[in-house]
C-alpha positions as CSV (number, residue, x, y, z in Angstrom):
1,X,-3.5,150.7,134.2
2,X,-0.9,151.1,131.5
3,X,0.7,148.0,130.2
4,X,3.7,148.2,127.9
5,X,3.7,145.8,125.1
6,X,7.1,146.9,123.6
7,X,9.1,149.2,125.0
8,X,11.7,152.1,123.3
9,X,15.3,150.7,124.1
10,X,17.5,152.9,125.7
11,X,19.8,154.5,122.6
12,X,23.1,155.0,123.1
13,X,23.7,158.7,122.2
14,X,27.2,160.3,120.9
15,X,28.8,162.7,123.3
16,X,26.3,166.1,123.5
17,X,29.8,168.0,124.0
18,X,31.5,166.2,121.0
19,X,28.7,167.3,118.7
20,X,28.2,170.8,119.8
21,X,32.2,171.6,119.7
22,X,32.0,170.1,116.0
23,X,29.3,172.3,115.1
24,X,31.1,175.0,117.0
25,X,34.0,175.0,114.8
26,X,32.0,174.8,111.3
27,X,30.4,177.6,112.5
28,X,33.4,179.2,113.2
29,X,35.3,178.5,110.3
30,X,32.8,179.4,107.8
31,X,32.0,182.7,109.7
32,X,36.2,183.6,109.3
33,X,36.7,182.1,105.6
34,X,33.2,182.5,104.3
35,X,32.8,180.8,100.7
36,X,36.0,179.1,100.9
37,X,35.0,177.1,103.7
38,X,31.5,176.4,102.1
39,X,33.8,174.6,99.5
40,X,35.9,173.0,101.6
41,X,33.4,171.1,103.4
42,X,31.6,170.4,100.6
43,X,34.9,168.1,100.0
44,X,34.8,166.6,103.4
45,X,31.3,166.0,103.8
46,X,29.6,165.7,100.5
47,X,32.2,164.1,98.5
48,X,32.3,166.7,95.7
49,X,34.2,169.6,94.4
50,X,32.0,172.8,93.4
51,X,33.4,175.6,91.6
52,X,30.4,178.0,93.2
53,X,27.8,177.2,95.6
54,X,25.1,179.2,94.0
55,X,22.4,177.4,92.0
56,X,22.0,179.1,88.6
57,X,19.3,179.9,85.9
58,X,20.6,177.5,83.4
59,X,20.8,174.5,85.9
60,X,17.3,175.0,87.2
61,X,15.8,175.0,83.6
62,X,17.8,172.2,83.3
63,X,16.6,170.2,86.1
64,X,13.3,170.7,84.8
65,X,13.8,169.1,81.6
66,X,14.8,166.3,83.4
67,X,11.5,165.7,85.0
68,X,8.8,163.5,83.6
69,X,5.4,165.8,83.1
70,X,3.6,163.6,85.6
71,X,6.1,164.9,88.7
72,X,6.0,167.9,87.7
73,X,2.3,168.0,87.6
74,X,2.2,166.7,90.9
75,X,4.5,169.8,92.5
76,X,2.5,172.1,91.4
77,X,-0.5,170.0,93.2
78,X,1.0,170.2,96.3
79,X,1.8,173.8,95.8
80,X,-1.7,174.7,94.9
81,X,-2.7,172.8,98.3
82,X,0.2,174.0,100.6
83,X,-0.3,178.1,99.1
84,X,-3.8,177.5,100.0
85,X,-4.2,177.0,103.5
86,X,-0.9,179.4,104.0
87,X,-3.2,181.6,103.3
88,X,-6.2,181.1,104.5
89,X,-3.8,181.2,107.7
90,X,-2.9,184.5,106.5
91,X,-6.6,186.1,106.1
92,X,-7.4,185.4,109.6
93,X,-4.2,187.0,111.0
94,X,-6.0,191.1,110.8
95,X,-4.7,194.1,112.0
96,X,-7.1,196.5,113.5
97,X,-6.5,200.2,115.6
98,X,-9.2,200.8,118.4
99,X,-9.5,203.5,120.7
100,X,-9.3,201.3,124.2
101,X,-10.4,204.6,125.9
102,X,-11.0,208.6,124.9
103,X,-8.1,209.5,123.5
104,X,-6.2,206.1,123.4
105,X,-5.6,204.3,120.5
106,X,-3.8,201.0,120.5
107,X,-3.3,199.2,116.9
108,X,-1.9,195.8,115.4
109,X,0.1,195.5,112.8
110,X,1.4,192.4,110.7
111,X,4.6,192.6,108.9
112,X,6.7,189.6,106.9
113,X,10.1,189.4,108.1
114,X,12.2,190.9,105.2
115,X,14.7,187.6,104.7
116,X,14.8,184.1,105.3
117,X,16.8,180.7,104.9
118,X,14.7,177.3,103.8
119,X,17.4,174.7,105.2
120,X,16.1,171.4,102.7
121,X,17.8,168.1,104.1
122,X,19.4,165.7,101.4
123,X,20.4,162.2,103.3
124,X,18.5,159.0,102.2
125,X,16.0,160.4,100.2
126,X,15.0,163.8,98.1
127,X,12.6,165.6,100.3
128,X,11.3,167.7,97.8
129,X,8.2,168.4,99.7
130,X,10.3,169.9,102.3
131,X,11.2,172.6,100.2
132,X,7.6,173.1,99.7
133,X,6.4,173.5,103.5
134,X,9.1,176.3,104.6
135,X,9.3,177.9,101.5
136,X,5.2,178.8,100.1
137,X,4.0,179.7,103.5
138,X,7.2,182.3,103.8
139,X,6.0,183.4,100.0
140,X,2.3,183.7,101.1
141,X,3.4,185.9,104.1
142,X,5.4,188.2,102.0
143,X,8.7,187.3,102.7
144,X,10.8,189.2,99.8
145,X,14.0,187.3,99.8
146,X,14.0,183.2,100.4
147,X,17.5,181.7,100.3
148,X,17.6,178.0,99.9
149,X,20.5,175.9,101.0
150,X,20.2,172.2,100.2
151,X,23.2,169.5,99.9
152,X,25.0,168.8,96.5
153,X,24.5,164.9,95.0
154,X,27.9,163.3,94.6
155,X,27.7,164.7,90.9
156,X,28.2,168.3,92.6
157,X,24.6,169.1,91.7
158,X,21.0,170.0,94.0
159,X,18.5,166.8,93.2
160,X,16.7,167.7,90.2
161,X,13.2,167.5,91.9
162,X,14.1,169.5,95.3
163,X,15.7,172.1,93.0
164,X,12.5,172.2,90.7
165,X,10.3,171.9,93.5
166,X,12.4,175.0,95.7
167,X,12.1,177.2,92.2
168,X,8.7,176.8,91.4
169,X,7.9,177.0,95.2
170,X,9.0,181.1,94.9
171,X,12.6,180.2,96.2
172,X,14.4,183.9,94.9
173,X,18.4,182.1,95.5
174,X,19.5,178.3,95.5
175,X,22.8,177.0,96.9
176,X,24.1,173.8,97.0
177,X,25.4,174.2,100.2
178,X,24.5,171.5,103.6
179,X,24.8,170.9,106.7
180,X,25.5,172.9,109.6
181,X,28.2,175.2,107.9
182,X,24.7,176.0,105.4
183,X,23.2,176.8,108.6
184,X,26.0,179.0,109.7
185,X,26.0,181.0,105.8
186,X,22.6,181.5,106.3
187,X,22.8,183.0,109.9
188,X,25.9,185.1,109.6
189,X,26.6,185.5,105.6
190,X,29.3,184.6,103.2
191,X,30.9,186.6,99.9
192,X,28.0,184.7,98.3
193,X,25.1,184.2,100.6
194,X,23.7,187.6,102.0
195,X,22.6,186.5,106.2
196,X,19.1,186.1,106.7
197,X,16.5,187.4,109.7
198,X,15.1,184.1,110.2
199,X,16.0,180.1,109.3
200,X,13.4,177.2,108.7
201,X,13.3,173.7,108.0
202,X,14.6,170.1,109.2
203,X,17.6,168.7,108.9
204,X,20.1,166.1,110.8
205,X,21.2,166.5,114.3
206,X,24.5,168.7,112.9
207,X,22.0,171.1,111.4
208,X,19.7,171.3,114.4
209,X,22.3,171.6,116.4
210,X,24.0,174.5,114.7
211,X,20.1,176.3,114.5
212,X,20.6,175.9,118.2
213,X,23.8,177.8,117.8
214,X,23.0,180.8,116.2
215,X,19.3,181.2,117.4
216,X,19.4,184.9,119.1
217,X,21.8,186.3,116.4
218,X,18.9,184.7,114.0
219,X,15.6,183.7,114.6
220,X,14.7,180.1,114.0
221,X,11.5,178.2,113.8
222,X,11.8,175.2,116.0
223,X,14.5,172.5,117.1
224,X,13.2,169.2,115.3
225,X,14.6,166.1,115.5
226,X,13.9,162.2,114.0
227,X,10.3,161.7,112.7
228,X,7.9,160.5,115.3
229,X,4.1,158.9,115.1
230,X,1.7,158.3,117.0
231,X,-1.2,155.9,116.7
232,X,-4.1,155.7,119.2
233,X,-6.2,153.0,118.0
234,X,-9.7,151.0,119.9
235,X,-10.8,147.6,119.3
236,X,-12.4,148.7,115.7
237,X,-9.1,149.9,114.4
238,X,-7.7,148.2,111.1
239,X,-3.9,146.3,112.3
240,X,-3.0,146.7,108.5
241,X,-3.9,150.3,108.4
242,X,-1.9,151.2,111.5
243,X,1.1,149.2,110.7
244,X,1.3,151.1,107.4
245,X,1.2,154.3,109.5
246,X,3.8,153.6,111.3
247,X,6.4,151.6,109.2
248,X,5.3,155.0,106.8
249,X,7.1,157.0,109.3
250,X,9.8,154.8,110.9
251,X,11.5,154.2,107.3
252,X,12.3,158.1,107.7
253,X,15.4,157.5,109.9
254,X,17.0,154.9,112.6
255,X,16.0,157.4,114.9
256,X,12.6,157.7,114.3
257,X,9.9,156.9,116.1
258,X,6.4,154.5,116.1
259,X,4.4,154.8,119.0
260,X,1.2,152.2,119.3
261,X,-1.3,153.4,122.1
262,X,-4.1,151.4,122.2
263,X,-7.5,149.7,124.4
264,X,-7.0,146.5,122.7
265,X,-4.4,144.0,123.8
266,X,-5.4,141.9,120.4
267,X,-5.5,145.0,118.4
268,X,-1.4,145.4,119.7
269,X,-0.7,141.8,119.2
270,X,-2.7,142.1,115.3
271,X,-0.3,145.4,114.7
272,X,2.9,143.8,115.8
273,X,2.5,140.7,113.7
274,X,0.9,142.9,110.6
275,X,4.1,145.1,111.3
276,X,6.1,141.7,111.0
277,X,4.3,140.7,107.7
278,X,5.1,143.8,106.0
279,X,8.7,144.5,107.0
280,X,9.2,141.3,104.6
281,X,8.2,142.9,101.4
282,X,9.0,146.7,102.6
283,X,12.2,148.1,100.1
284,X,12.6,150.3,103.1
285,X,12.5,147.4,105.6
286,X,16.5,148.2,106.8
287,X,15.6,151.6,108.1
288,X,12.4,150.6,109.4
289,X,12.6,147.4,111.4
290,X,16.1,149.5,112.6
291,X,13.8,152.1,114.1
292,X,11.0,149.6,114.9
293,X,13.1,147.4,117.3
294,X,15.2,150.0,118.7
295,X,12.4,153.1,119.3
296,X,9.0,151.4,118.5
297,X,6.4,151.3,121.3
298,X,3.3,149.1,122.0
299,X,1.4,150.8,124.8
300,X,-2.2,149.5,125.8
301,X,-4.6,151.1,128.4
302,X,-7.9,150.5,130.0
303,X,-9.9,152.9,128.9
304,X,-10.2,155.5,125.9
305,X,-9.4,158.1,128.4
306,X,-6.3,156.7,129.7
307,X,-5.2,156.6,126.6
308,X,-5.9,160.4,125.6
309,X,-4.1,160.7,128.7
310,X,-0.4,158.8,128.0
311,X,-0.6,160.4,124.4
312,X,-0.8,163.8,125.5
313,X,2.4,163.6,128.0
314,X,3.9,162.1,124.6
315,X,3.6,165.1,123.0
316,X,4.1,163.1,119.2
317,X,4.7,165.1,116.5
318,X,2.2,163.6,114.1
319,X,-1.1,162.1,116.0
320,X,-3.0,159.5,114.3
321,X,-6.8,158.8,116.4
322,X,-8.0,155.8,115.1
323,X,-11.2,155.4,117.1
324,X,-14.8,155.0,116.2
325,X,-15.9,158.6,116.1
326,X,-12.8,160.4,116.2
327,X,-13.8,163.7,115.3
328,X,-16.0,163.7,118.7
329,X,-12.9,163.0,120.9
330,X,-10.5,166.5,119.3
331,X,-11.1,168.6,122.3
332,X,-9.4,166.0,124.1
333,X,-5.9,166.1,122.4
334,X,-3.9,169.0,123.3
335,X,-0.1,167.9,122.9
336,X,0.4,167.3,119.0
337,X,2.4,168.7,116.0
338,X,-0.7,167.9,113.5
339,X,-3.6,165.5,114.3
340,X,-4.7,163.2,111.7
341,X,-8.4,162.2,112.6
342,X,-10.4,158.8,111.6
343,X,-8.5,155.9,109.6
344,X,-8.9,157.8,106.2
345,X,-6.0,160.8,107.0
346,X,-3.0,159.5,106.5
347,X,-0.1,161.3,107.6
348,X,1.2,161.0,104.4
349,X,-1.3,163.1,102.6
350,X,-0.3,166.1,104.9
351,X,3.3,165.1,104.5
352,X,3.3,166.1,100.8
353,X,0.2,167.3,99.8
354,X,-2.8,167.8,101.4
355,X,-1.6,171.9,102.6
356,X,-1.1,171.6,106.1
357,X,2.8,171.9,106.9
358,X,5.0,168.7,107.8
359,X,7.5,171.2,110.0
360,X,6.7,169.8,113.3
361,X,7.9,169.7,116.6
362,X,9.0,166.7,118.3
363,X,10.6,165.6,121.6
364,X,7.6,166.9,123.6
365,X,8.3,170.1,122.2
366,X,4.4,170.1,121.3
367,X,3.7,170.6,124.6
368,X,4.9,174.5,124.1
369,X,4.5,175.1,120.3
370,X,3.2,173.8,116.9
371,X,4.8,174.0,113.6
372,X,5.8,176.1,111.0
373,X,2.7,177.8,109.1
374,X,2.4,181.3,107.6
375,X,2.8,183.3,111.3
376,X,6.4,181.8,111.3
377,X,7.3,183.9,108.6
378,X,5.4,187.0,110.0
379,X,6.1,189.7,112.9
380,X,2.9,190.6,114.9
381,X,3.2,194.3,116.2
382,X,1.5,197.0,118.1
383,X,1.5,200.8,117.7
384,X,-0.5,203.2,119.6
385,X,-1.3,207.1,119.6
386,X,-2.6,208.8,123.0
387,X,-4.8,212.5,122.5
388,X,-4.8,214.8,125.3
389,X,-8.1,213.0,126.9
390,X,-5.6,209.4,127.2
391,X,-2.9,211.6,128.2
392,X,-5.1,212.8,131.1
393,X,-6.2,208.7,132.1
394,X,-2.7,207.7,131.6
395,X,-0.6,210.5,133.1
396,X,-1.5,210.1,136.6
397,X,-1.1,206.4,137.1
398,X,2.2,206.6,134.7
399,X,3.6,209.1,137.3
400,X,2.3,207.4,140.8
401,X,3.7,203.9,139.6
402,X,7.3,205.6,138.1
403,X,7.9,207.4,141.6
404,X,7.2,204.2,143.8
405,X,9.6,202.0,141.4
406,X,12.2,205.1,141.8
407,X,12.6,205.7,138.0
408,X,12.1,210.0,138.0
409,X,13.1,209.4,134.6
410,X,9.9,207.9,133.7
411,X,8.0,210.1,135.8
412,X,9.3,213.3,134.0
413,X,8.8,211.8,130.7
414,X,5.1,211.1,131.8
415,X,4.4,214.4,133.8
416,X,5.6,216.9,130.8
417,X,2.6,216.0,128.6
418,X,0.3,216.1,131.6
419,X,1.3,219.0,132.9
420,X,4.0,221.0,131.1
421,X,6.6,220.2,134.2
422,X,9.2,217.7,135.1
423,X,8.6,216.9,138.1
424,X,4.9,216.9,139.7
């Protein structure tokens, strides 16, 4: 038996058509006007007026002077972390040729994608570990052109730490350029941004939207939206650890989401008064107790398994088991954008620095995919040569199967090697 402690509120949502017409015509207008619309909207939106939308030399230097020793020191942590799992990632990703039978040989190939775009959100806070989690696995894979496109501060500048960050990340262009009309530079080019093959990274609900746009003319690495957590906690869990994991993720946005699933009714009560206690002393307790009233849920169940259950039709993206011997219980998960196991991993250690990526999918969306890593940036590929002994296994059946389906074309194009005629 489920029993629902809290339940999400139903959230009013702005008109689906309203949005994508909006994001229709930034699109539009920055794929007829280019730069001159990147500016203009820089106006509108951001507030600012930029002479050029391109990030240079002498302002990333500068940005790093501005930087105390200890942040900058801590970057290059988290880029030492993130470049190593990318690739370890990478080293288990092998090509390899085999001959499948006599004269058959069927090979694998893996090849970076030649350009992308790191979209790296601005909003409420400087996410410069953003910029880290699109940009260093698409490095690690080989990717030999990274674009960034990041919104301008009122001052008309990229954040000092998301522009140091994206540089020493391997980021080869910077432009101060958000929102969805970024999206649409990135996707279809401008005099200043060349297009790209591929766009990753998060961003608002007008830059998710417009990756929703232009995915088939570019590829794109998932449709995120608001930051969600998910808790699963027993009867040993701490309340004051898992109210800390989930305030940690709902001061991220209104929209965000806190999920409690748990086999203890007092363990729920405990979390939603510790939840209570430190909303009262939280700086970000505006955002948070926002998205805590409005899309925070207390779930308890029977049983362990019941739980398992109603967590993996949730799909969260992040998935925080905090049971006595968690590690026993992973086979069990299957719907997640990264599982956190025991009380000691905090989300917040993979969210910045720990190496695994913090580009997840959420609305469910874990039930078909993970998150961006080091494949997202490559192209998996097969090639094959055939000797005369395959072309004498393959021939026959090619032919038989062409003729019943009615395509002589195929059957011609099969029966010339076998048998030096078009038609058998």
């Amino acid at each position: 038996m489920v029993q629902y402690l809290k339940k999400e509120m139903n959230v009013s949502k702005s008109s689906k058509s309203e949005l994508e017409q909006t994001v229709a015509s930034i699109i539009d207008q920055v794929r007829q006007k280019g730069d001159a619309a990147l500016l203009q909207f820089a106006q509108k939106f951001d507030g600012v007026t930029l002479q050029q939308t391109k990030v240079t030399e002498d302002e990333i230097q500068t940005a790093g002077k501005q930087l105390p020793q200890t942040l900058i020191d801590d970057i290059q942590f988290s880029i030492e972390r993130i470049r190593a799992f990318a690739v370890a990632q990478k080293e288990r990703l092998t090509e390899f040729e085999q001959e499948m039978i006599p004269g058959v040989h069927l090979g694998q190939r893996v090849i970076p994608i030649e350009a992308v775009g790191s979209y790296v959100p601005g909003g409420r806070y400087p996410l410069l570990s953003s910029a880290q989690m699109s940009i260093i696995p698409a490095k690690v894979a080989g990717v030999s052109q990274i674009r960034v496109c990041t919104p301008p501060t009122k001052e008309g500048h990229v954040h000092p730490a998301v522009l140091y960050a994206a540089h020493l990340s391997g980021a080869d262009e910077i432009f101060a350029v958000g929102g969805a009309q970024a999206i649409a530079a990135l996707a279809y080019g401008t005099e200043s941004i060349q297009p790209v093959n591929k766009i990753a990274g998060p961003g608002n609900r007008f830059v998710t939207e417009a990756k929703k746009q232009v995915q088939g003319d570019v590829g794109i690495d998932l449709l995120a939206g608001p930051s969600e957590v998910l808790v699963v906690a027993d009867e040993e869990a701490k309340p004051q650890f898992v109210a800390t994991d989930l305030l940690a993720q709902a001061e991220h946005d209104v929209d965000a989401r806190a999920i409690l699933v748990t086999t203890s009714a007092d363990v729920a009560h405990a979390v939603m008064n510790e939840i209570e206690h430190q909303l009262k002393t939280l700086p970000t307790a505006e955002v948070a107790r926002a998205s805590w009233e409005r899309r925070g849920q207390v779930i308890v169940t029977e049983t362990l398994e019941e739980a398992i259950q109603v967590t993996n039709d949730l799909a969260p993206e992040h998935l925080h088991v905090q049971i006595k011997d968690a590690y026993e219980a992973l086979a069990q998960f299957t719907n997640y954008g990264s599982l956190f196991l025991g009380e000691n991993a905090s989300v917040v250690y993979a969210d910045k620095v720990c190496g695994t990526n913090h580009i997840l999918p959420t609305q469910e969306a874990a039930k078909y995919t993970g998150g961006v890593w080091v494949g997202t940036f490559l192209k998996v590929v097969t090639y094959q040569w055939i000797e005369q002994a395959g072309i004498e296994r393959l021939a026959p059946h090619s032919v038989r199967q062409s003729k019943r389906e009615g395509l002589i074309g195929h059957l011609r194009s099969a029966n010339i090697r076998l048998t030096g005629n078009l038609d058998q």
